[in-house]
VOPAGU-2260 file (C-alpha; in pm, 1 decimal, decimal comma):
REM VOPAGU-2260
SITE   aa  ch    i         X         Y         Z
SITE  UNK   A    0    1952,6   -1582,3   -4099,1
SITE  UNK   A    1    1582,0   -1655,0   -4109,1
SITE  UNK   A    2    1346,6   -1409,9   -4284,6
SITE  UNK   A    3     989,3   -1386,6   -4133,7
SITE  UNK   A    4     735,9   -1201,7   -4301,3
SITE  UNK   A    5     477,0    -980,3   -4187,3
SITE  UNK   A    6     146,2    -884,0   -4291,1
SITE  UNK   A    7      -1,2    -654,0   -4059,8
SITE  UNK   A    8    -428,7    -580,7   -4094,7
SITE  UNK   A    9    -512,4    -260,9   -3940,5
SITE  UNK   A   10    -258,9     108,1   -3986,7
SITE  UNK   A   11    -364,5     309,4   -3724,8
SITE  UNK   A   12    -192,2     361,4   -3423,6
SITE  UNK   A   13     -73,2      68,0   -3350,0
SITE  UNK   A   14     -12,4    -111,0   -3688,4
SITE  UNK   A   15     159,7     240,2   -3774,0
SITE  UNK   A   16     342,5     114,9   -3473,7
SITE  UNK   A   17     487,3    -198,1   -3601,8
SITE  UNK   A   18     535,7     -98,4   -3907,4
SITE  UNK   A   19     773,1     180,4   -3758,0
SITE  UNK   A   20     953,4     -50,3   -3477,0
SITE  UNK   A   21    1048,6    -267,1   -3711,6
SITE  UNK   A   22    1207,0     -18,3   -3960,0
SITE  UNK   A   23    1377,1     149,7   -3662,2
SITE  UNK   A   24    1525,2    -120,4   -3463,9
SITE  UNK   A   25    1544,8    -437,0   -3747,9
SITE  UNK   A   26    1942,0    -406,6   -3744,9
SITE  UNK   A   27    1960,6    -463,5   -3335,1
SITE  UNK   A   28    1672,3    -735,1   -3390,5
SITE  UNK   A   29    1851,2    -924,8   -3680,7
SITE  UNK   A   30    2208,3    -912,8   -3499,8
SITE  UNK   A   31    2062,2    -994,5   -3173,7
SITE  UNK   A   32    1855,7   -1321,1   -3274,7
SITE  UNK   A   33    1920,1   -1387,0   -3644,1
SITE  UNK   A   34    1563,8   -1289,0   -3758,2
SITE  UNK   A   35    1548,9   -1071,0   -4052,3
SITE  UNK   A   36    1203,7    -945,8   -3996,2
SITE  UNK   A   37     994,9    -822,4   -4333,7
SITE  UNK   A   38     643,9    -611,7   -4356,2
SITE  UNK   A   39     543,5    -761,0   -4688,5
SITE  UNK   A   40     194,1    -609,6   -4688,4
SITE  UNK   A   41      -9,0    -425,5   -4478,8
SITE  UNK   A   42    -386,8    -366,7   -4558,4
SITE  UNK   A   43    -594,2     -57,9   -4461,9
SITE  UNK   A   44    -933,1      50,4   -4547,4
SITE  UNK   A   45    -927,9     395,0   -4445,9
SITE  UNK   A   46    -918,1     639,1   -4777,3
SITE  UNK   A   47    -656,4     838,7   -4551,2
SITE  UNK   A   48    -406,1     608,8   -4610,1
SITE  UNK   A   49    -112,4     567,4   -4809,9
SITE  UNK   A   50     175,7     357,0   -4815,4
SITE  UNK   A   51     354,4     159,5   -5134,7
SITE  UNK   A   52     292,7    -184,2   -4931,8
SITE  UNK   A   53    -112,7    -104,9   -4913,9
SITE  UNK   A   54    -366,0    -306,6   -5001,6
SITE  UNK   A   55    -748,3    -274,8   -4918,3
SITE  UNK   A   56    -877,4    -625,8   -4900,9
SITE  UNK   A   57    -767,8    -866,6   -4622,1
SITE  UNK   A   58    -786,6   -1136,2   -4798,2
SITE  UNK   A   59    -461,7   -1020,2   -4969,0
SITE  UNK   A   60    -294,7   -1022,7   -4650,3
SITE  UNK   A   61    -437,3   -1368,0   -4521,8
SITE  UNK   A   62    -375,3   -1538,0   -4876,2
SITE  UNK   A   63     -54,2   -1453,6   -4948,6
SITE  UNK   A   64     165,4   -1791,1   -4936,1
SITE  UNK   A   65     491,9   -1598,4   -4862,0
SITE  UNK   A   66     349,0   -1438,9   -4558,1
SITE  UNK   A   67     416,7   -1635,7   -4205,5
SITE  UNK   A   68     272,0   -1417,2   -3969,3
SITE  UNK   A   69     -20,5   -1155,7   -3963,3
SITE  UNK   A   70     -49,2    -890,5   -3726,5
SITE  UNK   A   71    -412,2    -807,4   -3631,6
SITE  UNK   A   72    -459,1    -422,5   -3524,7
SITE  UNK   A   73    -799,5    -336,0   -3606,7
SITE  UNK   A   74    -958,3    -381,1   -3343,6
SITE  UNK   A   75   -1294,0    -450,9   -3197,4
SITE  UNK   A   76   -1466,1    -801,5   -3238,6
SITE  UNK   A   77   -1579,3    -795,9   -3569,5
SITE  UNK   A   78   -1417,7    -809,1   -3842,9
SITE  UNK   A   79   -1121,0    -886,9   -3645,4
SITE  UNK   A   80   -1250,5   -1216,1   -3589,4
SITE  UNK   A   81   -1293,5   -1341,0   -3919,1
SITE  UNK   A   82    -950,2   -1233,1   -4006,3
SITE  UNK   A   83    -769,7   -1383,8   -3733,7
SITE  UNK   A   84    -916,1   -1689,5   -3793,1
SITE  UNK   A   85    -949,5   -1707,4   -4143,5
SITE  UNK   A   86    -535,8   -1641,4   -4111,9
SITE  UNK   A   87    -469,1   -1936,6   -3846,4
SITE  UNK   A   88    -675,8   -2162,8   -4083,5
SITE  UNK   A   89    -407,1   -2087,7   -4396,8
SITE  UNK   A   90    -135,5   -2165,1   -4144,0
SITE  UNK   A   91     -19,8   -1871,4   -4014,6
SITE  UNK   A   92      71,9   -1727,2   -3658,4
SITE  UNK   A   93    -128,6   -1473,5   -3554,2
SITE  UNK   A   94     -35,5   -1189,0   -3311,6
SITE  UNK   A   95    -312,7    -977,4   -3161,3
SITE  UNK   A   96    -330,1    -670,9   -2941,0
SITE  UNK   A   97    -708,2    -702,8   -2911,6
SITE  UNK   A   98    -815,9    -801,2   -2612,4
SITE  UNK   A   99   -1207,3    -735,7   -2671,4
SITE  UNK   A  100   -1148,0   -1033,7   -2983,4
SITE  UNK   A  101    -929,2   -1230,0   -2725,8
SITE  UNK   A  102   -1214,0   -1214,2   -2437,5
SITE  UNK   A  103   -1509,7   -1290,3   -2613,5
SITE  UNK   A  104   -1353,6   -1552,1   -2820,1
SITE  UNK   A  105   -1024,0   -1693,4   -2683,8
SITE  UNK   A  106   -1162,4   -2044,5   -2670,2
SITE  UNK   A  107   -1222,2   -2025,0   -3030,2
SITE  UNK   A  108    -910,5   -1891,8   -3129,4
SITE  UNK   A  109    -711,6   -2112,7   -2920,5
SITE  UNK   A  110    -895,2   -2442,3   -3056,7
SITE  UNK   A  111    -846,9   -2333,1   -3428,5
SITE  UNK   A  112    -464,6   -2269,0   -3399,3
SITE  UNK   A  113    -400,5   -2580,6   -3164,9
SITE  UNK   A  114    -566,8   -2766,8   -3482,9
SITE  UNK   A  115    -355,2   -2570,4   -3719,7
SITE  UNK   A  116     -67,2   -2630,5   -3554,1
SITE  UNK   A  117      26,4   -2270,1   -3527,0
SITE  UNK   A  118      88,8   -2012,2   -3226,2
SITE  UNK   A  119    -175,0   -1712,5   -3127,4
SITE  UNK   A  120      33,2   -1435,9   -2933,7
SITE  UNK   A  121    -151,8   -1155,2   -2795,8
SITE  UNK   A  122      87,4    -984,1   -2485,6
SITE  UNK   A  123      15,4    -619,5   -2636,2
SITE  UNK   A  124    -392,8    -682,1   -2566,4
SITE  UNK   A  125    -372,8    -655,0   -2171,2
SITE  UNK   A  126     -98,2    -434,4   -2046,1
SITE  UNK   A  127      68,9    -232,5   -2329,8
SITE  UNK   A  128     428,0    -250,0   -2366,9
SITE  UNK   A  129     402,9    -424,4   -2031,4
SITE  UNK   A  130     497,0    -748,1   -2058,7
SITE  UNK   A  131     266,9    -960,7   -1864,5
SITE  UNK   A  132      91,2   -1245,2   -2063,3
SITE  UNK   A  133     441,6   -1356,7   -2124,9
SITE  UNK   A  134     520,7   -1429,1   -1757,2
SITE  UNK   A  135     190,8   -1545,4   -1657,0
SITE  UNK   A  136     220,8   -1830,2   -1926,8
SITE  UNK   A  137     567,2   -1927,1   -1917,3
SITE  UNK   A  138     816,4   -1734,5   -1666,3
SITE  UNK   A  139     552,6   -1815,0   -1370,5
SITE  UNK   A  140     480,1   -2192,9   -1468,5
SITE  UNK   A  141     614,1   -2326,7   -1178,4
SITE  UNK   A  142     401,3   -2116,6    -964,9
SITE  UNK   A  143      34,3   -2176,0    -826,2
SITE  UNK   A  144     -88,9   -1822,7    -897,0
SITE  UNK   A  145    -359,3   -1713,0    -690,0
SITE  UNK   A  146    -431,9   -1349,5    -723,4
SITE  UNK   A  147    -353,1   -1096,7   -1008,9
SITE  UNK   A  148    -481,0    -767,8   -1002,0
SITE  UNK   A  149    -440,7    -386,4   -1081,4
SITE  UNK   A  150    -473,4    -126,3   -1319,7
SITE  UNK   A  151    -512,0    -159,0   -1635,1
SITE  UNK   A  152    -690,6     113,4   -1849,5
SITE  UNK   A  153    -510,4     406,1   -1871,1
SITE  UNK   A  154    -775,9     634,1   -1984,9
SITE  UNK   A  155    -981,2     572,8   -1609,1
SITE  UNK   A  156    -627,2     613,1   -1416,4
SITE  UNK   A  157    -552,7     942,0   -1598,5
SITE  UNK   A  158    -878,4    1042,0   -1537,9
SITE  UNK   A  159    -896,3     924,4   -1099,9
SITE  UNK   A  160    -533,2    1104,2   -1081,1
SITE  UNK   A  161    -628,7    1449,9   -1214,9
SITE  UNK   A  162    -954,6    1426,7    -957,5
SITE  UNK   A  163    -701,5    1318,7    -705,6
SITE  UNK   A  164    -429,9    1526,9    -744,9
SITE  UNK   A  165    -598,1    1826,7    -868,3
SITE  UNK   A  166    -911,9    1857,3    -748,4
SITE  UNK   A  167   -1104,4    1845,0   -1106,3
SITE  UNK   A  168   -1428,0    1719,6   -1109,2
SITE  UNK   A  169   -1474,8    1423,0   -1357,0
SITE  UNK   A  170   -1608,0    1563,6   -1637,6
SITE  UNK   A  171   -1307,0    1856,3   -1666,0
SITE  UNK   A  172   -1077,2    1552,3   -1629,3
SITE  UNK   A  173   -1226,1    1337,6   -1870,2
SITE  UNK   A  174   -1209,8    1638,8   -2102,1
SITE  UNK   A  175    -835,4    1670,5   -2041,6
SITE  UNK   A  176    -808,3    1311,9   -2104,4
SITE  UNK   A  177    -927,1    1366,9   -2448,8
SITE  UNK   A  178    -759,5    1641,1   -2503,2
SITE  UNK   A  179    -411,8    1447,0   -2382,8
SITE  UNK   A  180    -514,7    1202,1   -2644,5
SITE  UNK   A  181    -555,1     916,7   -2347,9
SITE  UNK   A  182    -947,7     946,3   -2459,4
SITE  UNK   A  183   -1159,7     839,3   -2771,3
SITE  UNK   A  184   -1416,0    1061,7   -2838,4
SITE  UNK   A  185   -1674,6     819,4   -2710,4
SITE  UNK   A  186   -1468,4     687,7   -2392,0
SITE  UNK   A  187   -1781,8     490,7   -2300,5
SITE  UNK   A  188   -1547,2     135,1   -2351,8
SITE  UNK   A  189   -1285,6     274,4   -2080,4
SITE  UNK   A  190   -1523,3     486,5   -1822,2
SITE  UNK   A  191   -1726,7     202,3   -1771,1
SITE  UNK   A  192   -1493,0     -41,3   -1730,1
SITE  UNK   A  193   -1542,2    -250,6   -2055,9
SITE  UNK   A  194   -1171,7    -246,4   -2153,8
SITE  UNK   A  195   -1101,6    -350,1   -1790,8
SITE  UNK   A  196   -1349,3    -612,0   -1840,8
SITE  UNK   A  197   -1218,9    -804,4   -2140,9
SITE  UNK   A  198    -838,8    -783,8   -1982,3
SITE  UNK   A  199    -953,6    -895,4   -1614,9
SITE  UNK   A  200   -1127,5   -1167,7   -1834,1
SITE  UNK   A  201    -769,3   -1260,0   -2035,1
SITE  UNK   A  202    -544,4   -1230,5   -1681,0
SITE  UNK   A  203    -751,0   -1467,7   -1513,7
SITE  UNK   A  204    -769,6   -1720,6   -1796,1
SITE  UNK   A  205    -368,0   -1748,0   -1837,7
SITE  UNK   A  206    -333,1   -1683,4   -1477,0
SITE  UNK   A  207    -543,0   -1934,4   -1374,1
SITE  UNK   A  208    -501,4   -2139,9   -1669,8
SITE  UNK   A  209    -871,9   -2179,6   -1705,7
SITE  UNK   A  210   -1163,2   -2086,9   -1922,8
SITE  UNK   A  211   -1326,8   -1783,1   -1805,0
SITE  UNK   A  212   -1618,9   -1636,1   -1998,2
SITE  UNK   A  213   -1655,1   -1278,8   -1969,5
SITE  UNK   A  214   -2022,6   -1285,8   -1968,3
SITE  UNK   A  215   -1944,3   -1393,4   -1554,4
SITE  UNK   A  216   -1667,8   -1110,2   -1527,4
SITE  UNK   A  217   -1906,1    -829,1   -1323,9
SITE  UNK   A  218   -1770,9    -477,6   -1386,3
SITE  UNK   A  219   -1808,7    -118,9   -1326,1
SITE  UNK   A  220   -1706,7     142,0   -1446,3
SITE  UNK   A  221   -1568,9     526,8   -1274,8
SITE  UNK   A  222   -1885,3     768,8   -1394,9
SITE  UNK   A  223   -2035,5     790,8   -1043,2
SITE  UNK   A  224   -1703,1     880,4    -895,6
SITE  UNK   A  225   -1741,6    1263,6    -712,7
SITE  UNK   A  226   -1464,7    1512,6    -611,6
SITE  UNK   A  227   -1665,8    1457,2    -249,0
SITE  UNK   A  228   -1537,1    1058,0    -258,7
SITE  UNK   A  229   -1242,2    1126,8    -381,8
SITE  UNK   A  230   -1161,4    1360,4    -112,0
SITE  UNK   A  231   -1311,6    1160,9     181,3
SITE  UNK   A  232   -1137,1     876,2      64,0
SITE  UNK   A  233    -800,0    1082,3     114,7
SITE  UNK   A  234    -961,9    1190,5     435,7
SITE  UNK   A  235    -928,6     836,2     589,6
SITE  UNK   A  236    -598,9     698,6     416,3
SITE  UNK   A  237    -720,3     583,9     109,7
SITE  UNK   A  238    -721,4     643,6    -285,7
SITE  UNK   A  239    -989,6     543,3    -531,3
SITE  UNK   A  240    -870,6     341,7    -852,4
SITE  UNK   A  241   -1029,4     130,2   -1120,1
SITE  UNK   A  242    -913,7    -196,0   -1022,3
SITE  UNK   A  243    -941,3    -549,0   -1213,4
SITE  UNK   A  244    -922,3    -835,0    -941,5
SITE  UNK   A  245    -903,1   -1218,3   -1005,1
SITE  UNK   A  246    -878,1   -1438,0    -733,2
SITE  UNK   A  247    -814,7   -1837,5    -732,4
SITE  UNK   A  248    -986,2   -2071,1    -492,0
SITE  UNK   A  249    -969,7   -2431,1    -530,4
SITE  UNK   A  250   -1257,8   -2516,6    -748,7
SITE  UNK   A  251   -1357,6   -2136,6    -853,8
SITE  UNK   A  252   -1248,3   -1777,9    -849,8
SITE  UNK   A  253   -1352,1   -1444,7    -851,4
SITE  UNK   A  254   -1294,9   -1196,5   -1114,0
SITE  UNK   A  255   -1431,2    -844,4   -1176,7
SITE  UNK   A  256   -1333,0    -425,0   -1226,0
SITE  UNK   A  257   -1474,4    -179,9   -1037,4
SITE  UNK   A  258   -1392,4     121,4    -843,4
SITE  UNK   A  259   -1193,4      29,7    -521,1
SITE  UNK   A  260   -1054,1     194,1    -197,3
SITE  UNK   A  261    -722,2      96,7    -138,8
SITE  UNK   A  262    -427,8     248,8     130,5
SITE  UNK   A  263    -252,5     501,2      79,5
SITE  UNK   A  264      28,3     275,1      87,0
SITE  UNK   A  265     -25,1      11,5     -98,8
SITE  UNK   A  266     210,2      34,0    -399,8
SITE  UNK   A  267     -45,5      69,4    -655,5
SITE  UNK   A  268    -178,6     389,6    -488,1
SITE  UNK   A  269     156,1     570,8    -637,5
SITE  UNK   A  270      43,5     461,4   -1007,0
SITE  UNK   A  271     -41,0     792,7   -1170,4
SITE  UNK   A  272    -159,8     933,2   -1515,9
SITE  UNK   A  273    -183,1     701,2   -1815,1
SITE  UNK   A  274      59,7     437,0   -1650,7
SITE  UNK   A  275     -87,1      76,7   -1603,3
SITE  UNK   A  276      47,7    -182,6   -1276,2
SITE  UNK   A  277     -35,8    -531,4   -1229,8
SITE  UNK   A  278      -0,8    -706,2    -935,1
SITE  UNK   A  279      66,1   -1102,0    -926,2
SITE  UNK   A  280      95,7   -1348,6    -601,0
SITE  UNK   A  281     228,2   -1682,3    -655,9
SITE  UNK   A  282     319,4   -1938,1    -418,2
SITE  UNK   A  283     655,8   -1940,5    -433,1
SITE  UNK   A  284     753,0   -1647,3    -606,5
SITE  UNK   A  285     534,3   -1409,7    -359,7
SITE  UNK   A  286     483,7   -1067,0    -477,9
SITE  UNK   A  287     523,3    -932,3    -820,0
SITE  UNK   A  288     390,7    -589,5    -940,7
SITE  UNK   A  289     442,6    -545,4   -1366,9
SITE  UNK   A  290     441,2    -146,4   -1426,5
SITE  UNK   A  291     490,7      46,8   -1712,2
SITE  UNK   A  292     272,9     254,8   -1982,7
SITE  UNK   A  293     -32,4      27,4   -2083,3
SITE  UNK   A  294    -129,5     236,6   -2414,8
SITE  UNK   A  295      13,6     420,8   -2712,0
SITE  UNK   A  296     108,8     315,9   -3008,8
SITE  UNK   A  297     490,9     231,5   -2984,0
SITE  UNK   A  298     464,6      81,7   -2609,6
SITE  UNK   A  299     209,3    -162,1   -2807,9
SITE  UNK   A  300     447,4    -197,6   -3060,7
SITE  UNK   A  301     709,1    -359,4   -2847,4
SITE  UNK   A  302     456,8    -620,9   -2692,2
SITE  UNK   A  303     387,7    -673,5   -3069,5
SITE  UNK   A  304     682,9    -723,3   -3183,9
SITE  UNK   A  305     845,5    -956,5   -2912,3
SITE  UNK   A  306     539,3   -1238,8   -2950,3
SITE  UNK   A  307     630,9   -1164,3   -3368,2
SITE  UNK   A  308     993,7   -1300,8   -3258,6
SITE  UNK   A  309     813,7   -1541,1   -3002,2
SITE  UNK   A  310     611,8   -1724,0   -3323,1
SITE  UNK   A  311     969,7   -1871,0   -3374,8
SITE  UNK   A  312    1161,5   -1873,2   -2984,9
SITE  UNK   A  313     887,3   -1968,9   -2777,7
SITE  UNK   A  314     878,6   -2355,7   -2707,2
SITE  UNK   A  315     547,9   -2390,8   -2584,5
SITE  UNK   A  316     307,2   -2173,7   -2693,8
SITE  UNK   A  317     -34,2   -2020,1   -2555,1
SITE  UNK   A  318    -225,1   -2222,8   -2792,8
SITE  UNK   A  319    -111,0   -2570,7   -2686,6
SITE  UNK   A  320    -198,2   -2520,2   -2345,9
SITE  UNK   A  321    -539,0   -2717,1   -2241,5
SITE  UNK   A  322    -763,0   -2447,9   -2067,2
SITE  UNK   A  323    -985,7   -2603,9   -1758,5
SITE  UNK   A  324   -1342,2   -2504,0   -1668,5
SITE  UNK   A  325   -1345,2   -2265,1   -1358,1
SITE  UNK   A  326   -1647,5   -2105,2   -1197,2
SITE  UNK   A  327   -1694,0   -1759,5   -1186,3
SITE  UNK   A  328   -1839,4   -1669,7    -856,5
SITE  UNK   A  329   -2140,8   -1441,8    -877,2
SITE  UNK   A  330   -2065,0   -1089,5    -773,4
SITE  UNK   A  331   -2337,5   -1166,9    -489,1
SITE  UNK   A  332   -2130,3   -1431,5    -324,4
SITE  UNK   A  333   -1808,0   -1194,0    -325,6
SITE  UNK   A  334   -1705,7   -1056,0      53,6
SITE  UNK   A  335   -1566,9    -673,3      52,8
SITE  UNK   A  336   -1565,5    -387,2     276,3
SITE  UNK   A  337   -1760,9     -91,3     176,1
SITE  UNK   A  338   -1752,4     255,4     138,0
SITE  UNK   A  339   -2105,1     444,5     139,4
SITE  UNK   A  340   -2182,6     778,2      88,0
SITE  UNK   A  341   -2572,6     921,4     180,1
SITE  UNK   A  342   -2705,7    1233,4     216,6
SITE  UNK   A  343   -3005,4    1274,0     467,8
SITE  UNK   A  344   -3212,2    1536,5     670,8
SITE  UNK   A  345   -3025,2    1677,1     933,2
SITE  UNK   A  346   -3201,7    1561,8    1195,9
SITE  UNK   A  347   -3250,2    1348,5    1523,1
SITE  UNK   A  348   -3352,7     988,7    1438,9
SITE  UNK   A  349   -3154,4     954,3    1130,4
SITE  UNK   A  350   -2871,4     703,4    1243,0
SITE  UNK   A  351   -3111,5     477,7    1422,8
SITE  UNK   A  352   -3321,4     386,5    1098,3
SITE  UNK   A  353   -2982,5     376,4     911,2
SITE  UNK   A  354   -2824,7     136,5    1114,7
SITE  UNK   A  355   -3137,9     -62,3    1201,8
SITE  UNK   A  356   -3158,1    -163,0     793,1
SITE  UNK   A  357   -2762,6    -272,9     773,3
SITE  UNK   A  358   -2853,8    -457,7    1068,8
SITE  UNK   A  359   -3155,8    -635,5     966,0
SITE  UNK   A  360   -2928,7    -770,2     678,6
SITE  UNK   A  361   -2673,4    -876,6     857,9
SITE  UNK   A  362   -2427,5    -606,4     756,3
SITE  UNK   A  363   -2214,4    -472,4    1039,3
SITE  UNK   A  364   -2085,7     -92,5    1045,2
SITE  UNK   A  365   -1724,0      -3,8    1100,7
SITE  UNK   A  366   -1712,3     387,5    1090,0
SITE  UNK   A  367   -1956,9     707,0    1049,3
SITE  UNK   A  368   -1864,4    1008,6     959,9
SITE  UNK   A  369   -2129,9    1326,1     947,0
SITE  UNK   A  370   -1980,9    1557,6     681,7
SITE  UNK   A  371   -2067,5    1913,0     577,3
SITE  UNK   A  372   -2441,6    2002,2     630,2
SITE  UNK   A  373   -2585,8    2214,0     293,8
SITE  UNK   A  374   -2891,1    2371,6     399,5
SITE  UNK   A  375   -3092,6    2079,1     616,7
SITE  UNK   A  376   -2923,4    1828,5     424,4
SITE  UNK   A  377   -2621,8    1611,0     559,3
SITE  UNK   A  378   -2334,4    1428,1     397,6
SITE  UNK   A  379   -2318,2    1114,7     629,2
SITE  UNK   A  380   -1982,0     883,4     442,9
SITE  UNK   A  381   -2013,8     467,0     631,5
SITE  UNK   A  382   -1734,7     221,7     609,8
SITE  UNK   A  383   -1863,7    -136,9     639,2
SITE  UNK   A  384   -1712,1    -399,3     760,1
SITE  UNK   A  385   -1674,7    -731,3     601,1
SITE  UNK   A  386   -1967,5    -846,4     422,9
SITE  UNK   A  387   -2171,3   -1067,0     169,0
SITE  UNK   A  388   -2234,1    -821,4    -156,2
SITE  UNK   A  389   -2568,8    -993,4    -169,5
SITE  UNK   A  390   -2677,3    -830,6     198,6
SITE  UNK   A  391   -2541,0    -513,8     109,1
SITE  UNK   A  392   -2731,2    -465,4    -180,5
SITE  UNK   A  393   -3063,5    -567,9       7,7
SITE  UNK   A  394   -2956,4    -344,6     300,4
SITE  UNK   A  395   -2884,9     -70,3      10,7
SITE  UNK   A  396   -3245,3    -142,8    -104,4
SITE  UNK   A  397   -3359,5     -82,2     239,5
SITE  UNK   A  398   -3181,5     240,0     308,8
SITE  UNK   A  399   -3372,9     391,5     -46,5
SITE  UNK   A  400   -3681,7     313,1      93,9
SITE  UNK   A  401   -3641,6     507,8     435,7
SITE  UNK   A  402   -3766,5     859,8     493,1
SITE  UNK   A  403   -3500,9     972,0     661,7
SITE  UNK   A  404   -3257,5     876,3     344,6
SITE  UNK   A  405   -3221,7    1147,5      60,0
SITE  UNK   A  406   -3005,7     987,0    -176,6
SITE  UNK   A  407   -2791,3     696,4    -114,5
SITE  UNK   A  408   -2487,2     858,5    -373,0
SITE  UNK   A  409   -2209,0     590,2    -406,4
SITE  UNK   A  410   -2116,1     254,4    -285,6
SITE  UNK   A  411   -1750,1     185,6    -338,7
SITE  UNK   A  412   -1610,0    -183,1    -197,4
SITE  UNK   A  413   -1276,2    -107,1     -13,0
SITE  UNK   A  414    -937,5    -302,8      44,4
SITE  UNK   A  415    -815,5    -588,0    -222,7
């Protein structure tokens, strides 16, 4: 029987979490693998909380020669940082469920446990209680992975699904979402697609098995998205989610979060409420879709406690492998189809100067569709075809500039 002890920084939801999983299920764990696993300290600085195994300085968490592995749950980059590393340098392994410390810093990290001989684990920071990280770096090793995508914040699924299914404008559902608890009070991390950001930015890197800096990871986030695209989006087969999309080509890939069209089919049109679905195609394992809740604090708890036990099982860990450079293509070089909603006098003329500035830029129209007319002014919704991000943008430019253009609303790409 092997005793591993715990120190966990951070009691809030999810270090609550652990602490709790542990006490509830360390029987099952102990007879199932021999591991008798141990909080023996857990440090807070909150004045809210109590608990007899408290203590308000990290330092007597990271210090403590008895403990083997700490359990970061603050948080946010700083101080999270300093802890994490500060804990690999006294020889400890470190599991992590942030993924903002992970994305900004993952090279870092990785270097300073490789030298300290010591695993990093951080499955709970993309994902939830889904396990994902885990088969990316090990289950799917014999795999060339070349595309992982999917949703991944919660909060912004929650938020698309009420508008969807319900007909609530954004703001009612973000209020709900709060409400629901699937919501800080300042969602301004999950709306505009930071938190999708950092994971699409830790997917890639152990999908790809490359170094991917997030500064290069282009993102958006849902705030522009109206009940009106929403429902002419359902109008023509589709569904709007918050997608993160990485995508391997030989010698670079693409990887970014924003807002996305997809069919009414595909399977991660179904993916409702809080839940979270990642999608994975390998070369000879095809098709894989991960699915399962991707927040809360004892879904967390799970991915935090299996890469605890993986510290010890694993036999070759994250922070051995030997991350390659990969280029991040600009978001200018990407290829999508688009979705484009204007509103414009209703008048004659109007198409012709339209179409004359996508086709100036080399931008090629698929579909138009004059919606409902409000007074003299006309909801026209386009569907491009195929085309270079960079034209669009100076055909969007174009369009802004025209008379007969009111308001160019949204631009949403379309398809995966």
């Amino acid at each position: 029987m092997k005793k591993i002890n715990i120190g966990i920084l951070g009691f809030g939801t999810i270090g609550s979490a652990v602490y709790e999983l542990i006490n509830v299920n360390h029987d099952m764990i102990e007879k199932r693998l021999g591991l008798d696993l141990h909080v023996s300290a857990i440090c807070d600085v909150s004045p809210n909380i109590e608990h007899p195994l408290l203590v308000r300085d990290a330092r007597d968490v990271i210090n403590n020669p008895a403990i083997e592995v700490v359990v970061e749950a603050i948080g946010g980059e700083k101080p999270a940082l300093s802890f994490i590393l500060a804990a690999i340098k006294k020889g400890k392994h470190v599991v992590t469920s942030n993924k903002e410390v992970m994305a900004l810093n993952g090279d870092k990290i990785f270097s300073a446990a490789r030298k300290n001989n010591v695993s990093i684990n951080f499955e709970a920071a993309v994902g939830g209680g889904i396990p994902i990280i885990g088969p990316l770096s090990h289950d799917l090793l014999a795999n060339n992975l070349t595309e992982i995508y999917g949703i991944v914040n919660g909060t912004t699924n929650y938020i698309l699904s009420k508008m969807t299914k319900e007909g609530t404008e954004f703001e009612a559902a973000l209020e709900e979402a709060r409400k629901m608890g699937y919501a800080e009070a300042n969602p301004k991390k999950d709306i505009e697609g930071y938190d999708s950001s950092y994971k699409a930015a830790i997917l890639a890197s152990v999908a790809f098995n490359s170094q991917i800096d997030w500064k290069n990871v282009y993102f958006e986030g849902i705030e522009k998205i109206t009940q009106e695209d929403i429902s002419y989006a359902k109008e023509i087969g589709y569904i709007i989610k918050l997608l993160a999309v990485a995508k391997k080509y030989e010698k670079e890939c693409e990887v970014r979060v924003h807002p996305t069209l997809i069919s009414q089919e595909h399977p991660l049109a179904s993916v409702s409420g809080p839940m979270n679905a990642i999608y994975v195609k390998g070369d000879m394992v095809g098709e894989l879709m991960f699915y399962g809740q991707g927040a809360g604090g004892l879904p967390t708890a799970s991915a935090v406690v299996a890469d605890i036990i993986n510290c010890y099982n694993v036999q070759c860990p994250i922070s051995n492998f030997q991350f390659r450079k990969l280029k991040v293509k600009p978001i200018d070089e990407i290829e999508s189809r688009y979705y484009i909603r204007l509103t414009v006098p209703d008048k004659h003329g109007v198409l012709a100067g339209i179409s004359k500035a996508f086709a100036d830029q080399k931008v090629s129209i698929s579909n138009v569709v004059q919606k409902e007319t409000i007074g003299k002014i006309a909801t026209i919704v386009i569907i491009i075809h195929q085309a270079k991000e960079a034209n669009l943008r100076k055909a969007i430019a174009r369009l802004e500039k025209l008379s007969v253009v009111k308001d160019v609303c949204n631009v949403i790409r379309v398809g995966l």
